[in-house]
C-alpha positions as CSV (number, residue, x, y, z in Angstrom):
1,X,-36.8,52.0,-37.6
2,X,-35.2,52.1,-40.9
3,X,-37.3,49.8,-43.5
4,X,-40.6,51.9,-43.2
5,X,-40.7,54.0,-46.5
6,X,-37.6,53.4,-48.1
7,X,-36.8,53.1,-51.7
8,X,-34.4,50.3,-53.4
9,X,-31.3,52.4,-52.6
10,X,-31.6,53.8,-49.6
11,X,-29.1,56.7,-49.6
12,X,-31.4,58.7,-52.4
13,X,-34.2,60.5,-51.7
14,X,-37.7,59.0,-52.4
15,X,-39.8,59.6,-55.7
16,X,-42.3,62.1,-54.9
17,X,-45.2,59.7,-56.5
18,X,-43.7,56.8,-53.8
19,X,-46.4,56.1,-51.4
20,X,-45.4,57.8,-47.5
21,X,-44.5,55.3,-44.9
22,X,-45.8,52.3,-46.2
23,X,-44.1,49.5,-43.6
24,X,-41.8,47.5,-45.7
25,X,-42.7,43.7,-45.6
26,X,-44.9,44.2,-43.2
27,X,-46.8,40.8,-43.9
28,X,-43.9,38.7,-44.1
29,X,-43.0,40.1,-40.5
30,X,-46.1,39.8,-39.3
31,X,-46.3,36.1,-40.9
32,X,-42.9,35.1,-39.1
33,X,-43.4,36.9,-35.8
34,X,-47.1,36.4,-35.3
35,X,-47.2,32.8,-34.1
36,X,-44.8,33.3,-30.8
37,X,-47.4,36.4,-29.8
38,X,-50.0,34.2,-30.2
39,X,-48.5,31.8,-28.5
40,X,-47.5,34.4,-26.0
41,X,-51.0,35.8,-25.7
42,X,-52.2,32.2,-24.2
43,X,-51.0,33.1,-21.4
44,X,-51.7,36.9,-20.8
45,X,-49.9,38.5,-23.5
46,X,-46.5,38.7,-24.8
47,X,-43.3,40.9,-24.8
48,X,-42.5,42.6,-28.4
49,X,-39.2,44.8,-28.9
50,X,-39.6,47.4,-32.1
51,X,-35.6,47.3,-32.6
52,X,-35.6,50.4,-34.9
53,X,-38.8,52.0,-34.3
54,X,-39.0,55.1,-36.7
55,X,-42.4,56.5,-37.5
56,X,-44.0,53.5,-35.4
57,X,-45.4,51.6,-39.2
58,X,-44.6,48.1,-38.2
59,X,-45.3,48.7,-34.4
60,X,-49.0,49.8,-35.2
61,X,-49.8,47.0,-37.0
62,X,-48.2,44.6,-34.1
63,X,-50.5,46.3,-31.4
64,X,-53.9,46.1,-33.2
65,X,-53.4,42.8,-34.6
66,X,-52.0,41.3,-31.1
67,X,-54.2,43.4,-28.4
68,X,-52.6,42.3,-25.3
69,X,-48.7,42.8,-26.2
70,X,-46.6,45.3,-24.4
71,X,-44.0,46.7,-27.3
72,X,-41.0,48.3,-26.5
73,X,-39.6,50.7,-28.8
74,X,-36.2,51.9,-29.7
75,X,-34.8,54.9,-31.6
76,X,-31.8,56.8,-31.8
77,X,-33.6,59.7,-33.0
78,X,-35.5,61.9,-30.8
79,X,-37.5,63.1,-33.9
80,X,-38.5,59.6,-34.6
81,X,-39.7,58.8,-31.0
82,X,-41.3,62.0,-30.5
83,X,-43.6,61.0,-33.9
84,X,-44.2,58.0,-33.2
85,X,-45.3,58.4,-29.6
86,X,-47.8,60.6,-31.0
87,X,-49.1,57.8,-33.9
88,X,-49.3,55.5,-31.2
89,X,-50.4,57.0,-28.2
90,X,-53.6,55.3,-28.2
91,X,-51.6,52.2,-26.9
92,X,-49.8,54.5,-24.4
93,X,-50.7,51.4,-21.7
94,X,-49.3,49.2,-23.9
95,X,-45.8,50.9,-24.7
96,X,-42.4,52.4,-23.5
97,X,-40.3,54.2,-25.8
98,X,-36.7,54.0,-25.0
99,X,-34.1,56.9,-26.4
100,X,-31.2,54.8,-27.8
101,X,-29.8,52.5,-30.0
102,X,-30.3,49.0,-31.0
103,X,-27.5,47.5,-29.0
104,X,-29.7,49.0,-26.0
105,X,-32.1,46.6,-26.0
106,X,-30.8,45.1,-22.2
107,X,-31.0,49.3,-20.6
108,X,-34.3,49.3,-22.7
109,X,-35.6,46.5,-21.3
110,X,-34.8,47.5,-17.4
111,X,-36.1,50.4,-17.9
112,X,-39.4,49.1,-18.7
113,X,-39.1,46.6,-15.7
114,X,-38.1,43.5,-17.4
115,X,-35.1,40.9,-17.4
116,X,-32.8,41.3,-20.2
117,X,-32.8,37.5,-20.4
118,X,-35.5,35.1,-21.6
119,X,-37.9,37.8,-21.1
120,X,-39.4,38.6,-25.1
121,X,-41.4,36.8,-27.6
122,X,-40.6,39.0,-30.5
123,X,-38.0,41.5,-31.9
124,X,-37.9,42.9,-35.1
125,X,-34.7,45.1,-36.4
126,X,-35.4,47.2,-39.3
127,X,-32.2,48.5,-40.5
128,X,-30.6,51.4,-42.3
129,X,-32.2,54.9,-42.4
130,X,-36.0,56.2,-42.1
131,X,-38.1,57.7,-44.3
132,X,-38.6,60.4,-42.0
133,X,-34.2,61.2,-42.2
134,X,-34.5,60.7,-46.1
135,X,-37.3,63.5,-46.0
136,X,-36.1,65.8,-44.0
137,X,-33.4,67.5,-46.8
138,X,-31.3,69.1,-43.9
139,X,-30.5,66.0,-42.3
140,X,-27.9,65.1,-45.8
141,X,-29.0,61.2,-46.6
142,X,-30.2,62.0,-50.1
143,X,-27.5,62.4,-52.8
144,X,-30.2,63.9,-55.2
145,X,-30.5,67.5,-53.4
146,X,-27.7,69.5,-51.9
147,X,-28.0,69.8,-48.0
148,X,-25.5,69.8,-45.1
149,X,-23.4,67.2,-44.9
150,X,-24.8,66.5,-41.5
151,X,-26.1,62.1,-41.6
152,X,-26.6,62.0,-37.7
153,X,-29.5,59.5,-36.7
154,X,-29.1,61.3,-33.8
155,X,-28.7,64.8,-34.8
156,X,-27.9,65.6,-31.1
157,X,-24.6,64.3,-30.9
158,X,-21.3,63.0,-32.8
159,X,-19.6,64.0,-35.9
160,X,-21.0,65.2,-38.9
161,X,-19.9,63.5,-42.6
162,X,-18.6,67.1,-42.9
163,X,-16.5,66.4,-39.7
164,X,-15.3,63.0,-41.3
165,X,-14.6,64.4,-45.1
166,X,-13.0,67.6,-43.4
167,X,-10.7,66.2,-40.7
168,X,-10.0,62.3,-41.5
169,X,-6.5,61.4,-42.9
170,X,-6.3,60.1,-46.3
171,X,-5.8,56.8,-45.1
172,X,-9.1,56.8,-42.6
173,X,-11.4,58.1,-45.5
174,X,-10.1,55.5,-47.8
175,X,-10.7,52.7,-45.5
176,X,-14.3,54.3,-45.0
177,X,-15.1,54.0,-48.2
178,X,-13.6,50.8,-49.2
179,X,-14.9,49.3,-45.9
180,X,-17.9,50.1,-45.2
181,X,-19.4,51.4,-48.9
182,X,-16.8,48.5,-50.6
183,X,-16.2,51.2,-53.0
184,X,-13.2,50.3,-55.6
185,X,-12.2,53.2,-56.2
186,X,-11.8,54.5,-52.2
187,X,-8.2,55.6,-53.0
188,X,-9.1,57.9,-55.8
189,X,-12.2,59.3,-54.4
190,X,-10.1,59.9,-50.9
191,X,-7.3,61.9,-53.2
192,X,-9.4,63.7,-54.9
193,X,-10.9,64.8,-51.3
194,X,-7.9,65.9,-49.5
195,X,-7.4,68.0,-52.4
196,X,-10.9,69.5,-52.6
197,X,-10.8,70.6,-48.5
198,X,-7.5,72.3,-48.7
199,X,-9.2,75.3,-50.6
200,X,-12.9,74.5,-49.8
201,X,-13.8,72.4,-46.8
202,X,-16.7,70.4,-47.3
203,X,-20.6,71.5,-45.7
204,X,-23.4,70.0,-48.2
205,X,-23.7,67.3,-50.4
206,X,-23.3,69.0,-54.1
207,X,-19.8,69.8,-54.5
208,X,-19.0,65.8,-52.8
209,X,-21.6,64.4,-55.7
210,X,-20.0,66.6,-58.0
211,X,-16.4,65.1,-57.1
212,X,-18.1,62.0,-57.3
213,X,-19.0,62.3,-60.6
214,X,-15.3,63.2,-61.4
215,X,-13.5,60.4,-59.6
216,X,-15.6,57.6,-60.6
217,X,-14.7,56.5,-64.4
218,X,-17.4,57.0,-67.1
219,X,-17.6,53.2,-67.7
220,X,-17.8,52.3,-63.8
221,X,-20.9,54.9,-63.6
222,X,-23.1,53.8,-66.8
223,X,-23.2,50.1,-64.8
224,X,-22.7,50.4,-61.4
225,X,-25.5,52.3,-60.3
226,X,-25.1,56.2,-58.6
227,X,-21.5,57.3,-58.5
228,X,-22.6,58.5,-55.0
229,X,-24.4,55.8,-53.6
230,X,-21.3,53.6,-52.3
231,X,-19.9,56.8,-50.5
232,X,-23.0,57.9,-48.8
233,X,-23.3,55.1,-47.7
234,X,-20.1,54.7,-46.0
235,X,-20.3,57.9,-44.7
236,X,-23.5,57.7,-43.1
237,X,-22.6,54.1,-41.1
238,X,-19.3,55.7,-40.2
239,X,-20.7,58.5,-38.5
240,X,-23.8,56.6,-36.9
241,X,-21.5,53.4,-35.7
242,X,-23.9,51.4,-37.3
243,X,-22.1,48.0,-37.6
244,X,-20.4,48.2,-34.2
245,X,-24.1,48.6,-32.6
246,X,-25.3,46.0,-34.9
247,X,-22.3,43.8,-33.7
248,X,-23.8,44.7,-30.1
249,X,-27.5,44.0,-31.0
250,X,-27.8,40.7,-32.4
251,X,-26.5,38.7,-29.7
252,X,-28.5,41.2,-27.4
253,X,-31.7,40.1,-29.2
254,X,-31.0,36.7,-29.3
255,X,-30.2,36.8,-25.4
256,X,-33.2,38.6,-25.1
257,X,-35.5,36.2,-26.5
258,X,-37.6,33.4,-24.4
259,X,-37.6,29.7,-26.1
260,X,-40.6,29.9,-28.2
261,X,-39.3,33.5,-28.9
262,X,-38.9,34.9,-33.0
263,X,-36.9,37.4,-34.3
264,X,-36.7,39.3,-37.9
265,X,-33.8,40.7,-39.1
266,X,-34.3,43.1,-41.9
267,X,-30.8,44.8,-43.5
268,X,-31.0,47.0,-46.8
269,X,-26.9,46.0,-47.4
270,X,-24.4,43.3,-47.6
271,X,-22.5,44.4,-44.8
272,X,-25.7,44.4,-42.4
273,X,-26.9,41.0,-43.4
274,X,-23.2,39.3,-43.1
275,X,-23.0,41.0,-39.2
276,X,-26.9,39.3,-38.8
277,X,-25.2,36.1,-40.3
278,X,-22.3,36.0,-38.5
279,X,-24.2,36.0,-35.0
280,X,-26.8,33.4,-36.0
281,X,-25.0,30.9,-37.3
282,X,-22.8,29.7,-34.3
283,X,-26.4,29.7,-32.8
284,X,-28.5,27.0,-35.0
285,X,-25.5,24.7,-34.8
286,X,-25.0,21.9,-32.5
287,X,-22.0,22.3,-29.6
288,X,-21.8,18.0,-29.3
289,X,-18.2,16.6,-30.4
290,X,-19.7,15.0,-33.4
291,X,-19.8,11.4,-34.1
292,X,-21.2,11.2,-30.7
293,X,-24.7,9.2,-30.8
294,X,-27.1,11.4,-28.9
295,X,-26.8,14.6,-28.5
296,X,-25.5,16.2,-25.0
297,X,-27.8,17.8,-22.6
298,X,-28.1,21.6,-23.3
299,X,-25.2,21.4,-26.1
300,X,-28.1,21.3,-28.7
301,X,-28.6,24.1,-30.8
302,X,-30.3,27.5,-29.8
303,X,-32.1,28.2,-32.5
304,X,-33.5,27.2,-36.1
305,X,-33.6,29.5,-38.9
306,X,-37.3,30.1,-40.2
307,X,-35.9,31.2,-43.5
308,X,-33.9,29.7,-45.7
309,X,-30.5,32.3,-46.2
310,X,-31.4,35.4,-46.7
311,X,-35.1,36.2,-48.1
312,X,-35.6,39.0,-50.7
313,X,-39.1,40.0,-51.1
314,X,-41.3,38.6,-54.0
315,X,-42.2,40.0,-57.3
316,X,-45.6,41.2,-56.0
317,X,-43.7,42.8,-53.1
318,X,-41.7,45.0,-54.8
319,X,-44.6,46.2,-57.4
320,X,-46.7,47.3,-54.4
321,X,-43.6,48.7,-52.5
322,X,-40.7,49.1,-54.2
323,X,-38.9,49.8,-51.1
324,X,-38.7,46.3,-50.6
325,X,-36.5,45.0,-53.4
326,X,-33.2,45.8,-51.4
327,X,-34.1,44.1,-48.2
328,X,-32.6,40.6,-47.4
329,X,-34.4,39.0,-44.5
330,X,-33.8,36.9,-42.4
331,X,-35.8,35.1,-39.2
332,X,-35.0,32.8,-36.5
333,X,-36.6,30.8,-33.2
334,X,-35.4,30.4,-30.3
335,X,-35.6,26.2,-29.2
336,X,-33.8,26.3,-26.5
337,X,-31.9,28.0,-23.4
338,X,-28.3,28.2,-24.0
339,X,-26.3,26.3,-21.5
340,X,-24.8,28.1,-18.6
């Protein structure tokens, strides 16, 4: 789970008077996703998936509110599931934890003894990175203190940012940067990098801020936020493939889902949201040739957004949890099969 205890930019680390793990739009969630469990529990009890589970915030609230779902929960992190096993172990009867990423949702769901088709009532994906990875100073999210260079979601396995600043041509750290943290001055900032690792390789976070710093111009940082922020970024959804799972998830969720069936999206970046867009809009459309009078059997649309574009989170939202004010969400329901 990423959303849980985040701040406006996600790639800092969190204001020590911030309140801990404090869900983020939980209500909203619970307000888009609660009437297909209810629906659900009319008949014994619906099928929730906790996309992005984290510390287990949003998937507490889901199992006391809704008593007779079965949640499934997801996480890269073994950290994370080992946490929130224990916050919801209560509910053991009522949950399986699965070790792996979003896109797993159709292993997940086999191994918890259901179809990977038609089978859930509600998903929620929480994107981006946990509280729990922005606290723990040795896992190198924050830009703010100097740790390793590490960004793993899964510190088990896969490069490093170190590996990626330390062994990537200029050309592959440029298109990093530029791609995935849209930073303008990628071609710069990559320079100035080969340079740095011919004398000093790269292993925590200070001396890349600190190059930052001296890349970026003076006019670009007084405006355009952290001069790290774009690059952290980039580098922490390089090493965790977090767009090519995404690309893998979405239609996996929507697949997923039973008509009747909701699902939240909730990304803390551009890119996220425009993957999340991408997948659902082919989805709420109709498949008749148009002009056609009525509209073909099982050529109707799949779905219908339950927001309208991408929601940000109120005023009120943000002064209670300021983690909030990057999120754009969107929700959808599923109105029909999709045609063999």
């Amino acid at each position: 789970m990423a959303g849980e205890d985040i701040s406006p930019d996600p790639d800092s680390a969190p204001e020590p008077s911030t309140p801990k793990h404090v869900p983020v739009r939980l209500g909203r969630a619970d307000e888009l996703l609660g009437p297909a469990l209810i629906a659900a529990d009319e008949h014994g009890g619906g099928v929730m998936i906790d996309a992005t589970l984290g510390l287990g915030g949003h998937s507490e609230h889901f199992l006391r509110t809704y008593p007779n779902i079965r949640l499934i929960g997801l996480d890269r992190d073994p950290n994370a599931l080992e946490l929130a096993s224990a916050r919801l172990s209560e509910f053991s009867s009522r949950t399986t934890f699965v070790h792996t990423t979003y896109d797993g949702i159709a292993m997940a769901l086999e191994q918890a003894g259901l179809d990977e088709h038609d089978t859930v009532h509600a998903i929620l994906f929480d994107l981006g990175v946990s509280s729990m990875q922005l606290d723990e100073a040795d896992r190198g999210f924050a830009y703010s203190v100097d740790a390793p260079l590490d960004m793993r979601m899964n510190p088990t396995t896969g490069i490093t940012a170190a590996d990626v600043l330390n062994t990537y041509s200029h050309g592959e750290i440029a298109r990093v940067l530029s791609t995935y943290g849209e930073e303008r001055f990628a071609g710069r900032i990559a320079s100035a990098i080969v340079r740095r690792r011919e004398t000093t390789p790269f292993t925590t976070s200070g001396p890349l801020v600190e190059l930052l710093y001296e890349s970026i111009p003076a006019a670009t940082r007084r405006t355009g936020g952290h001069p790290a922020k774009r690059t952290f970024q980039a580098l922490r959804v390089e090493v965790n493939g977090e767009l090519d799972s995404l690309e893998k998830a979405v239609p996996a969720g929507l697949d997923a889902l039973a008509v009747g069936g909701r699902v939240v999206f909730m990304s803390y970046q551009s890119l996220e949201d425009r993957v999340v867009k991408k997948h659902l809009a082919p989805r709420i459309k109709s498949r008749s040739p148009e002009g056609l009078p009525v509209e073909l059997p099982g050529m109707g649309p799949e779905f219908r957004m339950l927001t309208r574009g991408a929601e940000r989170a109120s005023d009120e939202e943000i002064e209670d949890n300021p983690r909030s004010a990057p999120v754009r969400l969107r929700a959808a329901e599923r109105i029909a099969r999709r045609a063999a």
